[in-house]
C-alpha positions as a Markdown table, in Angstrom:
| # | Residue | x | y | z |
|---|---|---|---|---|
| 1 | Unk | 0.0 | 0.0 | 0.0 |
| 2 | Unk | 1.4 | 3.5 | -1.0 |
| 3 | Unk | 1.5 | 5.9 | 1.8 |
| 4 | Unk | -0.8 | 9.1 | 1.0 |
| 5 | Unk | 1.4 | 11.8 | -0.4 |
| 6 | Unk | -0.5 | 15.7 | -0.2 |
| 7 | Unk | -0.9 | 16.7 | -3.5 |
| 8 | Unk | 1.6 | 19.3 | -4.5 |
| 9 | Unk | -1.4 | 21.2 | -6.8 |
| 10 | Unk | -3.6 | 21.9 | -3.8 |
| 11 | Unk | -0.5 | 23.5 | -2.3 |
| 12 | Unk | 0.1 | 25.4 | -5.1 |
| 13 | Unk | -3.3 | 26.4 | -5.3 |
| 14 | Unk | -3.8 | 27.5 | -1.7 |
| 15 | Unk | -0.6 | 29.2 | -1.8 |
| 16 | Unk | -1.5 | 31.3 | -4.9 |
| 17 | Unk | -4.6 | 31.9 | -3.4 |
| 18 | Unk | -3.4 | 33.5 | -0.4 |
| 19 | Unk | -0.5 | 35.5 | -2.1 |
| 20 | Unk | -3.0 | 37.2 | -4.6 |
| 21 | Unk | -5.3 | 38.1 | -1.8 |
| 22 | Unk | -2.4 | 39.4 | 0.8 |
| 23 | Unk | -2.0 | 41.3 | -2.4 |
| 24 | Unk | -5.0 | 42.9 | -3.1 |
| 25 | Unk | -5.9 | 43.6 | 0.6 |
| 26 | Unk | -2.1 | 45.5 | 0.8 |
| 27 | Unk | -3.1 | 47.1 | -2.4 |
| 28 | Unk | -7.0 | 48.3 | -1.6 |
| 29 | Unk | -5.5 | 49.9 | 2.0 |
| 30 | Unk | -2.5 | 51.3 | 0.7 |
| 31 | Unk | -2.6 | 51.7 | -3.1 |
| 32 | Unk | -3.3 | 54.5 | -5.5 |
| 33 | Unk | -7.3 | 54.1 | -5.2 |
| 34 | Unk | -6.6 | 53.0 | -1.8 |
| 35 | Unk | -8.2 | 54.1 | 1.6 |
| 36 | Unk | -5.7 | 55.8 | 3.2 |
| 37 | Unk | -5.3 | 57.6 | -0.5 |
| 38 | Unk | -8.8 | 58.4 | -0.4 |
| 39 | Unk | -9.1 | 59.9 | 3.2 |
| 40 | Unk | -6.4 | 62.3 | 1.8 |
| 41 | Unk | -8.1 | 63.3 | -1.0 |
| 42 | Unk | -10.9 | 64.0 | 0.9 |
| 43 | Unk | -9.4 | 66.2 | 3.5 |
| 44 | Unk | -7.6 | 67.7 | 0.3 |
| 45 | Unk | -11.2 | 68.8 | -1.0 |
| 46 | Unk | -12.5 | 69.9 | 2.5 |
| 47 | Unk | -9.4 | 72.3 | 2.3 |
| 48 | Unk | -9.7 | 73.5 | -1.3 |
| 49 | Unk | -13.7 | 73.8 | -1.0 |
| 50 | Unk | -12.8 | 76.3 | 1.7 |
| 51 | Unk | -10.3 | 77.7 | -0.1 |
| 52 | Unk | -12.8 | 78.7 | -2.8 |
| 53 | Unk | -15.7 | 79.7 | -0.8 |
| 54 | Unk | -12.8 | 82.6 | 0.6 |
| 55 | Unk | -11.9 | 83.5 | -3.0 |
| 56 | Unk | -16.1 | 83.9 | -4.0 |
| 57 | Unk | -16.1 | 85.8 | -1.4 |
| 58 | Unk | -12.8 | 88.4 | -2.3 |
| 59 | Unk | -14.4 | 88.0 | -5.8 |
| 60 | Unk | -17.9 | 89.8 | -4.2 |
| 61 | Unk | -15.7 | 91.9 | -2.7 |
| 62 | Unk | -13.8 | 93.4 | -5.5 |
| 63 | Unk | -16.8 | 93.3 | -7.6 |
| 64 | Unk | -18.9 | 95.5 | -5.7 |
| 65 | Unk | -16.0 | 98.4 | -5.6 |
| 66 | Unk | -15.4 | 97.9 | -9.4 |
| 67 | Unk | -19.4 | 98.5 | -9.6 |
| 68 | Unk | -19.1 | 101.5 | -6.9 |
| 69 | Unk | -16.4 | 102.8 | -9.0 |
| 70 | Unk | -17.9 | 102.5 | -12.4 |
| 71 | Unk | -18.9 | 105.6 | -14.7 |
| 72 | Unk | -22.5 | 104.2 | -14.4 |
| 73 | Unk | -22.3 | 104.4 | -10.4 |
| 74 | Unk | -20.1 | 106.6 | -8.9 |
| 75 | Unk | -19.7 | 106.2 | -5.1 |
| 76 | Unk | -17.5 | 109.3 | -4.0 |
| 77 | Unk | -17.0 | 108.0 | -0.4 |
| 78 | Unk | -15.2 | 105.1 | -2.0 |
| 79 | Unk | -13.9 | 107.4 | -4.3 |
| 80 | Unk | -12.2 | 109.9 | -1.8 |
| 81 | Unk | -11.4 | 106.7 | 0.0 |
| 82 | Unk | -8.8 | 105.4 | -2.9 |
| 83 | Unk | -7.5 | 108.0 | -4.1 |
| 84 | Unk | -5.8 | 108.9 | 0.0 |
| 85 | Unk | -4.7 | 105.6 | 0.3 |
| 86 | Unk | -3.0 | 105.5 | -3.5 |
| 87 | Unk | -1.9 | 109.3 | -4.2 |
| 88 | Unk | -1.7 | 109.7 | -0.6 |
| 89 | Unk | -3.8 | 112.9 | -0.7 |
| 90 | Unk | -5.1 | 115.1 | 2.2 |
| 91 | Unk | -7.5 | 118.0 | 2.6 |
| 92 | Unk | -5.8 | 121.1 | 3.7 |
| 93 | Unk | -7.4 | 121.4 | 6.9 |
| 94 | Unk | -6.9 | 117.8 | 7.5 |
| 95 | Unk | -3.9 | 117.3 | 10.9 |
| 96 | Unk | -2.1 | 113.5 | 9.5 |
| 97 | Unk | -0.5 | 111.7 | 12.3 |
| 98 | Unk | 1.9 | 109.1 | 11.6 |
């Protein structure tokens, strides 16, 4: 009587098996499209979506003084306001402390 040998294919098999999916577990938590890849991403977008809400908001901003400056709308407040801060202007009666 031959003594039972363990076939070498279901080894092979098994061991295959197990490789590939040590493999793709490593590769779903750590890869490219991975977890910890898309967790960064994500706090990525948190921080750009904030990013952008600031800008709209410096957009509005600038927008409304271009409009308050326009020929159509003249705002001379805003006006008087610009032109001290560029030309560095004062009115006479004016006392400027520095």
């Amino acid at each position: 009587m031959k003594s039972p040998r363990p076939a070498i294919g279901a080894f092979f098999y098994f061991g295959t098996a197990s490789v590939l999916a040590i493999y793709f577990t490593f590769a779903a938590v750590q890869g490219a499209f991975g977890l910890f890849n898309r967790v960064q991403v994500e706090a990525e977008i948190a921080e750009l979506r904030l990013r952008r809400d600031a800008l709209a908001v410096e957009l509005s901003d600038l927008e409304n003084r271009t409009h308050r400056l326009s020929d159509a709308y003249l705002d001379l407040d805003l006006l008087d306001e610009r032109a001290r801060d560029v030309l560095g202007l004062v009115r006479p009666d004016e006392i400027v402390i520095r």
